[in-house]
C-alpha positions in Angstrom: 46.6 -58.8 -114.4 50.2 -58.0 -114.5 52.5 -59.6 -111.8 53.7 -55.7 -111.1 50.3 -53.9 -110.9 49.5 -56.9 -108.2 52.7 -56.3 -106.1 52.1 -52.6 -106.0 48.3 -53.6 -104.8 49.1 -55.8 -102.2 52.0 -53.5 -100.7 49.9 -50.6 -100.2 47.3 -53.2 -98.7 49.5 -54.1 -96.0 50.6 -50.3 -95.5 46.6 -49.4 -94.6 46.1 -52.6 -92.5 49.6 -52.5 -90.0 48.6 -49.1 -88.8 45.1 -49.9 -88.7 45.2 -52.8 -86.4 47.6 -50.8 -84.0 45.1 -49.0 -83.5 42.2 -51.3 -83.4 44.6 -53.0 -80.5 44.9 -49.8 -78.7 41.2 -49.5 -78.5 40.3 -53.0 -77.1 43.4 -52.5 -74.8 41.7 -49.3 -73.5 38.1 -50.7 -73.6 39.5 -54.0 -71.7 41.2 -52.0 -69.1 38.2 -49.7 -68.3 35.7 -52.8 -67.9 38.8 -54.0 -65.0 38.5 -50.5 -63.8 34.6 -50.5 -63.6 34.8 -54.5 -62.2 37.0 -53.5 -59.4 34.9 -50.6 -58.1 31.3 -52.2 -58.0 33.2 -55.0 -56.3 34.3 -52.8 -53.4 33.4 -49.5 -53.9 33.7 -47.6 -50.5 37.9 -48.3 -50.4 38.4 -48.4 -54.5 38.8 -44.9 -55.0 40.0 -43.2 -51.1 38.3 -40.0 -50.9 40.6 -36.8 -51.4 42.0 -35.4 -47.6 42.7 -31.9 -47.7 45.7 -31.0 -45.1 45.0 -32.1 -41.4 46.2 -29.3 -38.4 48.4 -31.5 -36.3 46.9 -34.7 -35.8 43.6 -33.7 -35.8 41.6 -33.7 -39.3 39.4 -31.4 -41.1 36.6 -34.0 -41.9 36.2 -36.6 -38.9 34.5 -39.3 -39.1 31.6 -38.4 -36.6 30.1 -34.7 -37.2 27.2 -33.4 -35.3 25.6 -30.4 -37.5 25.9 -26.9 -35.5 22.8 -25.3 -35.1 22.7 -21.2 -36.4 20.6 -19.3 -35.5 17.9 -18.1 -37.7 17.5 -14.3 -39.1 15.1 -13.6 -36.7 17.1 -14.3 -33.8 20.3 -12.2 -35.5 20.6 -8.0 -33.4 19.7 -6.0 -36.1 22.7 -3.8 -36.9 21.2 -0.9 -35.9 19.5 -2.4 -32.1 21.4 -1.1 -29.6 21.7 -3.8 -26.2 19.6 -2.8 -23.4 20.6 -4.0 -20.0 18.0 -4.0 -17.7 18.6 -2.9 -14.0 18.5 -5.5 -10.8 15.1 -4.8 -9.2 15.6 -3.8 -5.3 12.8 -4.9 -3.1 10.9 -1.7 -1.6 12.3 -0.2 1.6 9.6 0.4 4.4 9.6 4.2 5.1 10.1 5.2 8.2 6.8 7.1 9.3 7.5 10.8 9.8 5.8 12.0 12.9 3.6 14.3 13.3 4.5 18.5 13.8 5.4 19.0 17.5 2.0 21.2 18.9 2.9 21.5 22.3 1.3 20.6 25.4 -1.0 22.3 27.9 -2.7 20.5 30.9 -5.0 22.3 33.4 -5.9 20.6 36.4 -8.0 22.3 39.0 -7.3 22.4 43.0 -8.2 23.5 46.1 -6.8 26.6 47.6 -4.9 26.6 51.3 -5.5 29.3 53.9 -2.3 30.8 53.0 -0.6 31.2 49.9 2.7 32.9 50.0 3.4 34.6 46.5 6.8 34.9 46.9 7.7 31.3 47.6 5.3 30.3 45.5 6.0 32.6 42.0 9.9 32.4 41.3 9.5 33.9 37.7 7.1 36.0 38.7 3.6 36.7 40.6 0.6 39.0 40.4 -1.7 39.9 42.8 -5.3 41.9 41.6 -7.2 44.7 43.8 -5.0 45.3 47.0 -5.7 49.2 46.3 -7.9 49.7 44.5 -9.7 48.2 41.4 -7.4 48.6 39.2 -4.3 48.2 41.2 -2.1 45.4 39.9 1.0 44.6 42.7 3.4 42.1 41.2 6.7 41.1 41.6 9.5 43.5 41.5 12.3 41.7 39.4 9.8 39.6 37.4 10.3 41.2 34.0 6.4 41.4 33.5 6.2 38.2 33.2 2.5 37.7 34.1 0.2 40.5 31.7 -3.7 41.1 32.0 -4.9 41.9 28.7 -7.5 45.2 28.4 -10.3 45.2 30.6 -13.4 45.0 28.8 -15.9 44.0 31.5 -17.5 45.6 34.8 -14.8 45.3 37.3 -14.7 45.5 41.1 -12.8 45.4 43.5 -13.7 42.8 46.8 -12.6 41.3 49.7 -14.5 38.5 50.0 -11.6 35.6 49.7 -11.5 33.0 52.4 -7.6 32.8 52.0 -5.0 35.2 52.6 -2.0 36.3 49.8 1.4 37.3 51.1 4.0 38.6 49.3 7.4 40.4 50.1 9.7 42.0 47.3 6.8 43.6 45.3 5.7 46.5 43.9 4.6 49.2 44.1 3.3 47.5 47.1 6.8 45.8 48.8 4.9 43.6 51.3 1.4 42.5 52.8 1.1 39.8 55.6 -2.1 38.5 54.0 -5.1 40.1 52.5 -8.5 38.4 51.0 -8.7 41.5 48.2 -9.3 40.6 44.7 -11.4 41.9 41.9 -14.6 40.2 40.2 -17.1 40.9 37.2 -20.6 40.1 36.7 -23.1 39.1 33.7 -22.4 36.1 31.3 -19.4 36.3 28.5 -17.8 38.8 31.1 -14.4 38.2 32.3 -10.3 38.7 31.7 -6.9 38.1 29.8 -4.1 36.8 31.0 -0.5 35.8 29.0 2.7 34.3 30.0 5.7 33.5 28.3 6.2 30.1 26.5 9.1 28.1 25.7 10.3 25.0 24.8 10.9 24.0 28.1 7.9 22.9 31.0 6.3 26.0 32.7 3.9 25.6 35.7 1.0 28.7 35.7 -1.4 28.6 38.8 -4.4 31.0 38.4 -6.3 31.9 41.9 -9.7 32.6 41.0 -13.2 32.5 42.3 -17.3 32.7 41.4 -20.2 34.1 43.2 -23.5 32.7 42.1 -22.0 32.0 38.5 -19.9 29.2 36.7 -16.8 30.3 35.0 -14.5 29.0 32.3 -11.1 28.9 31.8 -9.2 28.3 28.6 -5.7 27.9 28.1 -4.2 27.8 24.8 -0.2 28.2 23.1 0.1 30.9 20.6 2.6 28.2 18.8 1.7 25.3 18.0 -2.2 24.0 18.8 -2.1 22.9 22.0 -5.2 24.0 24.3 -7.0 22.9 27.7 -9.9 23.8 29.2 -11.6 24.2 33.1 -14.7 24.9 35.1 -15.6 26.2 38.6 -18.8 27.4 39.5 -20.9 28.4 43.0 -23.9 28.5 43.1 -24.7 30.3 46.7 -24.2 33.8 47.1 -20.8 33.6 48.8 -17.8 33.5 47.1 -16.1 30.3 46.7 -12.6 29.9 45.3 -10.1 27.1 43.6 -7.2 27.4 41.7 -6.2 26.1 38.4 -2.5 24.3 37.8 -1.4 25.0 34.3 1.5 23.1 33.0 2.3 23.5 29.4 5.4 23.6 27.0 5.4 24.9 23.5 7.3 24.0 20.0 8.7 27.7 20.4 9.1 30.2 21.8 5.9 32.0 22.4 2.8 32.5 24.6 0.2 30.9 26.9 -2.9 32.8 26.4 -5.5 32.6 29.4 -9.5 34.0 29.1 -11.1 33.3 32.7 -15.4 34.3 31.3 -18.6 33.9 33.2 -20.1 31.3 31.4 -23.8 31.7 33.1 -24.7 33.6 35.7 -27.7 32.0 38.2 -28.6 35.2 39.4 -29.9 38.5 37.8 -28.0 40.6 40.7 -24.3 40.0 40.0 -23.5 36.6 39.6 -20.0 36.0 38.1 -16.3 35.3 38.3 -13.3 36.7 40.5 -9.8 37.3 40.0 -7.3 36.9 42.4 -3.9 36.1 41.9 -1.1 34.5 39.6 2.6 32.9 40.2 4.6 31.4 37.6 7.2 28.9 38.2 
């Protein structure tokens, strides 16, 4: 071979190899420092690579060291958008009701006495008195400013008049008789169920009644009831000889209003078929 084709060869040899092991050194110069790189982190691998800090606020950091995890609640436990809250009111413990009492019905008490020799119907009646059969059986003498306090209802039984009453009645101020000293006149009824009305005014305030009556041979009743409210009392008196014997009956009463005490006075049995019954004498009202 010529001396000049072998130059030429062996130039362009070296021309290929220079740039080829510059970069045959580059490679094991990378390669050498990656094996360093992968030595050093298995040898401490927690501090090698120092993991990336974002920005701390102040001096506190984003990622401590010691985190708890927060619990959230779950979707069940999320309001629904469309629940509205509800708040539910305190519970007060039940009051005790006061009881309400019962509707006022008055009062009427009857008590039955005995009747003194005398009875003076003036003293006795200051709102007003009555006195039955002075003359004649009809005749009615009563008090003369008393504003007809005292009324006997229709008679509706046999009536007559007597004078059989062991006590005497005075009165002064009355008409149309003005005065008696004392009589024993009355009137009286016979037959069972047979007897008489009597009213007086009722208020709201306590009223004493007294009703002079008698029987012969007979047992009468008396009832006393308000025309307001249901407030009643009752009585007996009876004789059973053919004389007449008489009491007298204390009413006391007060009503819920203003109103009336409303007085029957009835044979309730007769014990004899002649004329065995009840009397009527007089009335005061205090």
């Amino acid at each position: 071979m010529p001396p000049q084709l072998l130059d030429d060869r062996q130039r362009r040899l070296s021309e290929f190899l220079m740039p080829a092991s510059v970069i045959l050194a580059g490679v094991l110069i990378v390669v050498a420092f990656g094996f360093v790189i992968s030595g050093a982190v298995r040898k401490n691998e927690p501090s090698a690579i120092p993991p990336v800090q974002p920005p701390a606020l102040g001096d506190v950091p984003l990622n401590p060291d010691n985190q708890f995890p927060i619990p959230l609640p779950s979707a069940s436990d999320l309001p629904s958008p469309t629940d509205t809250p509800t708040t539910t009111p305190p519970t007060t413990p039940p009051t005790t009701r006061s009881k309400v009492p019962p509707p006022d019905q008055g009062t009427v008490k009857v008590a039955r006495q005995d009747v003194p020799s005398r009875v003076d119907l003036s003293a006795e009646g200051t709102r007003d008195w009555v006195h039955w059969g002075e003359q004649s059986t009809f005749s009615l003498e009563r008090r003369s400013d008393g504003d007809f306090a005292i009324l006997e209802g229709p008679p509706t039984a046999p009536r007559f008049r007597h004078g059989f009453s062991r006590q005497l009645f005075s009165w002064r101020g009355g008409s149309p008789v003005d005065s008696s000293d004392g009589t024993p006149t009355g009137v009286r009824t016979c037959g069972k169920g047979n007897g008489y009305t009597i009213s007086a005014p009722a208020t709201t305030s306590n009223r004493t009644l007294k009703l002079y009556v008698g029987a012969l041979a007979g047992r009468g009743k008396l009832t006393a009831r308000l025309s307001t409210g249901n407030a009643s009392a009752t009585g007996t008196f009876e004789a059973r000889g053919n004389g007449l014997d008489t009491a007298v009956f204390v009413i006391t009463y007060r009503a819920p209003k203003n109103g009336k005490l409303n007085l029957t006075w009835t044979t309730e049995a007769a014990f004899n078929d002649d004329c065995g019954g009840v009397s009527l004498e007089a009335a005061t009202l205090r």
